[in-house]
C-alpha positions in Angstrom: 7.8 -14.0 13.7 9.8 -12.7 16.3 8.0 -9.0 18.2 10.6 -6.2 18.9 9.3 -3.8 21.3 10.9 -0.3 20.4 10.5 3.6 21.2 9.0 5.4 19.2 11.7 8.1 17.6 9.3 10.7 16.9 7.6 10.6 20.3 9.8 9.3 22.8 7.3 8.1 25.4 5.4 5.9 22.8 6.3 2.5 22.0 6.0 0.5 19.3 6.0 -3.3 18.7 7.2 -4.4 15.3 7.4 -7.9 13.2 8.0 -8.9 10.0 6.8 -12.5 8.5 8.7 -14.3 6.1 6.6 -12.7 3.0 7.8 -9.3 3.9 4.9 -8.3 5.6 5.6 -5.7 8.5 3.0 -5.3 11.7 3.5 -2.4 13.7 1.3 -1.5 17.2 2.0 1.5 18.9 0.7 2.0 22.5 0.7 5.5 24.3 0.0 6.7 27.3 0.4 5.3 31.2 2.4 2.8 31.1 3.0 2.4 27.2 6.0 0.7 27.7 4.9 -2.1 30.0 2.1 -2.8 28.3 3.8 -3.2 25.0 6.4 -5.7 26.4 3.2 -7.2 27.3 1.8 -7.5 24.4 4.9 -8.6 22.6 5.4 -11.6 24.8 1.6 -12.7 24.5 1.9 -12.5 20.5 5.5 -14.5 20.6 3.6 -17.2 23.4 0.9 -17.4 20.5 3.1 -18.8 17.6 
């Protein structure tokens, strides 16, 4: 699976990290507050370092 980090469109200081698996399963975390950003990108790259 390959983890997108993206802003949220609704509320533009969240972000949201989305994947989709080869079933057509979609995972979605959304992280808020200080620092949402950087800690999504972080989260991303630890899930993609897991595969």
């Amino acid at each position: 699976m390959e983890y997108e980090v993206i802003e949220d469109r609704k509320s533009p200081d969240d972000w949201r990290v989305e994947a989709a698996d080869d079933d057509g399963r979609y995972f979605i975390a959304i992280f808020c507050g200080p620092e949402a950003r950087q800690r999504a990108e972080e989260y991303a790259r630890w899930k993609q370092e897991r595969r």
